[in-house]
N, C-alpha and C positions, 0 to 999 in steps of 0.2 A: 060864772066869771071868776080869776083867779084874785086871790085876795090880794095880788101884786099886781093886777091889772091897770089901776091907777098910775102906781109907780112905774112901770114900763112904759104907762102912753105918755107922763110925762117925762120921762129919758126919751124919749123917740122924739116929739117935740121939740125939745133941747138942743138935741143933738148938733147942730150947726152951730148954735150958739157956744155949749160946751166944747165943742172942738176947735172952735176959735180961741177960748180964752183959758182953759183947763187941760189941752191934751194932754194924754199919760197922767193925768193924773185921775183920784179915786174918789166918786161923787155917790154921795149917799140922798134918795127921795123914801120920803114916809107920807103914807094920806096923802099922793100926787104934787107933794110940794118938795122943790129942790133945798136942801139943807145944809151942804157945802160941800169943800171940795179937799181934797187931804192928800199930800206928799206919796201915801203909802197907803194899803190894805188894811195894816195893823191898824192903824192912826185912825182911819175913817169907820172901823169896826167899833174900837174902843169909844168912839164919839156918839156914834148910832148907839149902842148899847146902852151908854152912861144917860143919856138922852131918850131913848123910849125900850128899855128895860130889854126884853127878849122879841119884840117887833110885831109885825112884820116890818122891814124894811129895805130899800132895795142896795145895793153897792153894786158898781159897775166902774170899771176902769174906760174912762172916756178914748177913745181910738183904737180901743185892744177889737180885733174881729171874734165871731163866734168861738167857741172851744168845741170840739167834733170830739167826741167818744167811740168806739168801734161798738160793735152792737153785741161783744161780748166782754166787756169791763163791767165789772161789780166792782161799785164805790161802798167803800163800809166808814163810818168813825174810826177816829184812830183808838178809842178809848176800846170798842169792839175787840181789840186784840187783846186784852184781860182776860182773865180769867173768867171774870163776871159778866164779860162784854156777850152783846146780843149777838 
């Protein structure tokens, strides 16, 4: 099971209720509990963070649909582009 399994099944749960009362906006769930809801990405990162260190955690923008990848994109860190970077 994924260590975000929790967190997913409760965003999926939600889901009607956060789209009523939150759309567009950026909800963070840790250990299957909803923990709120924030203006922006930054906002709701920096919260999650300050709040359970390096996570796991979930963030998802209530209303956004899936994001699709083509099956030949390679995501790297931006830090990767260093000279150091892996």
């Amino acid at each position: 099971m994924s260590v975000l399994a929790k967190d997913i099944a409760a965003f999926t749960d939600m889901r009607r209720e956060l789209e009523a009362q939150h759309l567009k906006e950026w909800v963070v769930f840790h250990e299957g509990r909803f923990e709120g809801a924030f203006a922006d990405f930054e906002t709701a990162a920096e919260s999650a963070q300050a709040r359970f260190d390096r996570g796991p955690y979930l963030i998802r923008q209530v209303g956004a649909g899936p994001v699709q990848f083509s099956g030949g994109m390679i995501l790297r860190p931006v830090y990767a582009n260093n000279a150091g970077g892996v």
